[in-house]
C-alpha positions as CSV (number, residue, x, y, z in Angstrom):
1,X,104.1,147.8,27.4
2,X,102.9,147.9,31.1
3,X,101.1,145.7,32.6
4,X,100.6,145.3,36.2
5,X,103.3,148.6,36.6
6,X,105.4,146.0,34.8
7,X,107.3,146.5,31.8
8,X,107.4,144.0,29.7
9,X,109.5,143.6,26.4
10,X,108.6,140.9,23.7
11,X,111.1,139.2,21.3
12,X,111.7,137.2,18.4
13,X,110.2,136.8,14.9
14,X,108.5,133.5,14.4
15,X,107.8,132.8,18.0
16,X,107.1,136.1,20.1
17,X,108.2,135.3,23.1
18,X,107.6,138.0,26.7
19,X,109.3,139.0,29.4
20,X,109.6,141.0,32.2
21,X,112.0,143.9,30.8
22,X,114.2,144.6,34.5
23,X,113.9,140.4,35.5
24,X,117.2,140.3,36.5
25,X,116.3,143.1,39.3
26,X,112.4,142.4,39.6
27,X,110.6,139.2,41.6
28,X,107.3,138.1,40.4
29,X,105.3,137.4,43.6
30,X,102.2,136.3,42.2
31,X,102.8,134.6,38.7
32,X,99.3,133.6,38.5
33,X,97.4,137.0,38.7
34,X,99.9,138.2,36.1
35,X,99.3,135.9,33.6
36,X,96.0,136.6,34.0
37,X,96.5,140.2,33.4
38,X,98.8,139.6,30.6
39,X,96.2,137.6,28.9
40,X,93.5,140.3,29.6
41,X,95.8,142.9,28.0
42,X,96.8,143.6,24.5
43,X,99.9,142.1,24.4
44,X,100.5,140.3,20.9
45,X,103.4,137.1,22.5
46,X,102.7,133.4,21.9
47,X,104.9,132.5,25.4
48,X,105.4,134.5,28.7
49,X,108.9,133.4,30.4
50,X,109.9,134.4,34.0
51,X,112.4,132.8,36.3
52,X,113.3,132.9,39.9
53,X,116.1,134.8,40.9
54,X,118.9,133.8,42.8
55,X,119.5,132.3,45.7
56,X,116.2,131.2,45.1
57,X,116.8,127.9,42.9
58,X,114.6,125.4,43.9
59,X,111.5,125.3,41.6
60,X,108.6,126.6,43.3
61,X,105.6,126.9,40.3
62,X,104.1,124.2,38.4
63,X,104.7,125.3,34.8
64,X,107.1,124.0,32.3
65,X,110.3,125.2,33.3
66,X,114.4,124.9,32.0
67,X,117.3,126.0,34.0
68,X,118.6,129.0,32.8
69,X,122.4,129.4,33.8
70,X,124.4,132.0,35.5
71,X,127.5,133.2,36.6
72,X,127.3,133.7,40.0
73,X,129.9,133.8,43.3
74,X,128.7,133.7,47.0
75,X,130.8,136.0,48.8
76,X,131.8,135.2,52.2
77,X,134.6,137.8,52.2
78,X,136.9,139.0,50.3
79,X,139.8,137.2,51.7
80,X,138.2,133.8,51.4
81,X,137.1,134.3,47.8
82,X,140.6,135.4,47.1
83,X,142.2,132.4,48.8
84,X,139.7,129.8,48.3
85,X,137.5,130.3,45.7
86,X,139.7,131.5,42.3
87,X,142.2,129.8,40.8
88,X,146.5,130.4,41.4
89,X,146.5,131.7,37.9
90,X,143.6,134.3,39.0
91,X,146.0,135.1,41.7
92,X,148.9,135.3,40.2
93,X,147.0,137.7,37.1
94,X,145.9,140.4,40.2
95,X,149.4,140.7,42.0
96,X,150.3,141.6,37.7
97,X,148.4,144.6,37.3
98,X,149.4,145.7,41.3
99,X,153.1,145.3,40.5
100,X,152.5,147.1,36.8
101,X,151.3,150.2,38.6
102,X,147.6,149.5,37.9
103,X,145.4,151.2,40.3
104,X,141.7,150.4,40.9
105,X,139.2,152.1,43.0
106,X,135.0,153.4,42.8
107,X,135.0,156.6,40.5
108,X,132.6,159.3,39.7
109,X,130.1,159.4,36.8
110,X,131.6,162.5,35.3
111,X,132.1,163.7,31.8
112,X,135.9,163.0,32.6
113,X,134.8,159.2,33.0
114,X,132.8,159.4,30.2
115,X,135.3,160.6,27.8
116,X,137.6,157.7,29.1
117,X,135.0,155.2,28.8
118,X,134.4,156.3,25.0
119,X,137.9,155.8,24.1
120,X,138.0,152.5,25.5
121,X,134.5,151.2,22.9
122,X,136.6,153.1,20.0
123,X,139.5,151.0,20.9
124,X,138.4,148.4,18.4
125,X,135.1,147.6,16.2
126,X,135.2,143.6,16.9
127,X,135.2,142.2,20.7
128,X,135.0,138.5,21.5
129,X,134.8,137.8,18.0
130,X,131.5,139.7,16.7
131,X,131.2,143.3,16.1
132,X,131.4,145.5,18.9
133,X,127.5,147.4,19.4
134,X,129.2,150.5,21.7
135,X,131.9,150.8,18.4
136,X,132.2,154.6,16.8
137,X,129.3,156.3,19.8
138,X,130.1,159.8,20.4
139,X,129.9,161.5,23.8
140,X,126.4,162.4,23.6
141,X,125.0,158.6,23.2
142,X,127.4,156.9,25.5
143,X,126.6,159.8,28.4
144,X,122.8,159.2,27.8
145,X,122.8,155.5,27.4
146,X,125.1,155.0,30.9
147,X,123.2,157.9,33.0
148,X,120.5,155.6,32.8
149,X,120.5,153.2,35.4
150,X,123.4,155.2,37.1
151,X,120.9,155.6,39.9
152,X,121.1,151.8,41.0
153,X,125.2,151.2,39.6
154,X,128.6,151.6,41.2
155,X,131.1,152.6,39.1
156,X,134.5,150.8,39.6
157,X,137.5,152.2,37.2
158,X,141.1,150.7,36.6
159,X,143.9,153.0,36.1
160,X,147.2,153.2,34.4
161,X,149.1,156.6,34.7
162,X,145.9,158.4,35.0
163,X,144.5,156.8,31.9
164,X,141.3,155.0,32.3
165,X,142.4,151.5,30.7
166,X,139.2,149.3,32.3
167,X,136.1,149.1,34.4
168,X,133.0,148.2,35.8
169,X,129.3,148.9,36.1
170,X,128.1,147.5,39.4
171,X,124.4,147.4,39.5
172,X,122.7,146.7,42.6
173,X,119.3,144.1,42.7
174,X,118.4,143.7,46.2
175,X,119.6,140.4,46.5
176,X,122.8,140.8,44.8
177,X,125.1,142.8,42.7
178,X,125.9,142.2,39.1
179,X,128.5,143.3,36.8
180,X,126.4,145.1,33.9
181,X,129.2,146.1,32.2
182,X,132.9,145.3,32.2
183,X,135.6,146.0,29.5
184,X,139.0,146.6,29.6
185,X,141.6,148.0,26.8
186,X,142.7,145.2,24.6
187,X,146.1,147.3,24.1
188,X,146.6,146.7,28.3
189,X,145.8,143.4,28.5
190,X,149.4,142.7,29.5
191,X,148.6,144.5,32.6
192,X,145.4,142.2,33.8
193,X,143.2,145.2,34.6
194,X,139.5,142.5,34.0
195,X,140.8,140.4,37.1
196,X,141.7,143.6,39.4
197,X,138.1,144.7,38.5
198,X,136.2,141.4,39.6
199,X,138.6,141.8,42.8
200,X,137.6,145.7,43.8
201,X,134.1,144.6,42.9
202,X,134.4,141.5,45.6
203,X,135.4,143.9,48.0
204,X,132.9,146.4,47.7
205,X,130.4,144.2,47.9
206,X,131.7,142.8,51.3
207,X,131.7,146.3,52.2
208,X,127.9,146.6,51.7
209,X,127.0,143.0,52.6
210,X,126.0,141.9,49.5
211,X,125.7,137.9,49.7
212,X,126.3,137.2,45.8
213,X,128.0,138.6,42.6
214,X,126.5,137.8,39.4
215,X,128.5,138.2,36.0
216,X,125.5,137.5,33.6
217,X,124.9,134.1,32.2
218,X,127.1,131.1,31.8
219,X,129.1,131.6,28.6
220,X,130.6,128.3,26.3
221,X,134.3,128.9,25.1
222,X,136.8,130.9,26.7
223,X,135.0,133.4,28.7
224,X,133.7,130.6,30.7
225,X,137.3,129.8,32.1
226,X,137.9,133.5,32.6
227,X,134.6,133.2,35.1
228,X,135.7,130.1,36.7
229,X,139.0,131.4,37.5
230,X,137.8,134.1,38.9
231,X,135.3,132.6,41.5
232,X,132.3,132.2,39.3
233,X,130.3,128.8,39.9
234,X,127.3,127.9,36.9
235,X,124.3,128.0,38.8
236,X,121.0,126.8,37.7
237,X,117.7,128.7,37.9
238,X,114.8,127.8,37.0
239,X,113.0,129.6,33.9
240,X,109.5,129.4,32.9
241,X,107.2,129.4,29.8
242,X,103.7,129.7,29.7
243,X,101.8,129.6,26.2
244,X,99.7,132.2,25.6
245,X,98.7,130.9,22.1
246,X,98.0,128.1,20.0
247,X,101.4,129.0,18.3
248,X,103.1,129.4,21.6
249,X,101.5,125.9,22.9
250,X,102.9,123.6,19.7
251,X,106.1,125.9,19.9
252,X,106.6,124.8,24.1
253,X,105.9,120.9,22.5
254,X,108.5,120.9,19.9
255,X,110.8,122.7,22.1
256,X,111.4,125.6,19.5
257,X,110.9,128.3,21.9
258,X,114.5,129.2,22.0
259,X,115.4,129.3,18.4
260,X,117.4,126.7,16.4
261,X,120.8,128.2,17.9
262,X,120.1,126.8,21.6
263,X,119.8,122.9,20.5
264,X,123.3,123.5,18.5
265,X,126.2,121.3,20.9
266,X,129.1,123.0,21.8
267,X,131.3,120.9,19.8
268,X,129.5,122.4,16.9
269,X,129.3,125.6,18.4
270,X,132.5,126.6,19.2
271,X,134.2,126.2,15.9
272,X,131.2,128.6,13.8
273,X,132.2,131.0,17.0
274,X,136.0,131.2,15.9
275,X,134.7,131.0,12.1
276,X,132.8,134.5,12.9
277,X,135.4,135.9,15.1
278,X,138.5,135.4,11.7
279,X,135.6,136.7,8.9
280,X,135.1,139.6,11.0
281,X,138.5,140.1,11.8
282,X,139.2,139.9,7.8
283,X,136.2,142.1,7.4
284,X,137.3,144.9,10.2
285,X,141.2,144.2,8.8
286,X,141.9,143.9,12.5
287,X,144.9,141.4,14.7
């Protein structure tokens, strides 16, 4: 639904919760008059959330807010972030896949991309423990679901004896880039095409003076070393809620506006996460 040339998208079951569907590339200047629109409208939420976007982290508004948390590196240039900012074993993992012949560099959107980029998601039906959503898409889907937002994206592709074994979507949001999308084949692994991605992606940014690189939200488990290895600081932003119902209201006081998953410690977490990841790997009969 539009409102105020926004779109905005609405989830969750018990407690409908709204949002601004492109917030990680869209500002909200004047929070105030769209509340006001939003409540005007026909939207059917109990709680509108919006945050600020980085670099802008200091709390500004006056509503109830959390910190949301990101991945994010400030890039000074490539050569510092290589030498000062990731870790020797980050290092050490990107002078791997040079000496295994593994060659990285911006490719085209093309159906020869495409193909390689669909036989990379069929590689396997389970990735970091849950069931892979890209899994068994033919040619036809992954083309029209990645032409999308092409527009605003460069594409960085890893390489191994022609054979597309990794890459990245680099999506551009005025105040920095993210990394939308970034998988590499499990069967190259040995090769550490992932880290020689985040590298080309430093350096193009420094090549179009980008300040920051975002790799989505802070993760628990191991995929937060693999970002803190590679340069990636948690960074706090701060998110609002404002109720828009009764429902909404009581929901923001009893702190339920997240779902039951959210308050779960990572002590507790972690081991249902690796209880998923062997039931699915029984279930998919895969190593």
């Amino acid at each position: 639904m539009l409102v105020d040339e926004k779109e905005i998208t609405i989830t969750g079951r018990l407690i409908k919760v709204a949002r601004i569907k492109d917030e990680w590339y869209e500002d909200i200047e004047d929070p105030i008059s769209l509340l006001q629109k939003i409540r005007e409208s026909q939207l059917k939420a109990d709680i509108f959330t919006f945050w600020q976007r980085l670099p802008d982290t200091e709390p500004k508004y006056n509503y109830y807010f959390e910190w949301d948390y990101i991945a994010a590196t400030h890039i000074k240039s490539f050569e510092h972030w290589y030498k000062a900012q990731i870790r020797g074993s980050a290092r050490n993992m990107i002078k791997k896949a040079q000496k295994a012949g593994v060659e990285v560099k911006v490719a085209n959107f093309d159906d020869e991309f495409l193909r390689g980029i669909k036989d990379i998601f069929n590689e396997t039906p389970i990735r970091q423990g849950k069931p892979f959503w890209h899994y068994g898409k033919d040619f036809e889907t992954v083309k029209r679901e990645f032409s999308m937002n092409i527009y605003r994206e460069d594409i960085i592709g890893a390489y191994y004896n022609d054979e597309l074994i990794g890459f990245i979507m680099l999506a551009h949001a005025g105040r920095y880039a993210m990394l939308t999308q970034i998988i590499s084949k499990i069967k190259h692994r040995d090769k550490a095409p992932t880290n020689v991605l985040v590298a080309k992606a430093i350096e193009v940014c420094e090549k179009k003076n980008i300040p920051y690189l975002v790799y989505a939200s802070w993760p628990r488990g191991s995929l937060a070393d693999f970002k803190r290895y590679n340069g990636f600081v948690k960074t706090g932003l701060p998110r609002y809620y404002v109720p828009l119902t009764l429902k909404g209201t009581i929901a923001l006081k009893l702190r339920l506006h997240n779902g039951l998953g959210s308050k779960l410690p990572e002590r507790l977490l972690l081991p249902l996460l690796d209880l998923r990841k062997k039931w699915y790997t029984r279930k998919y009969r895969c190593l």
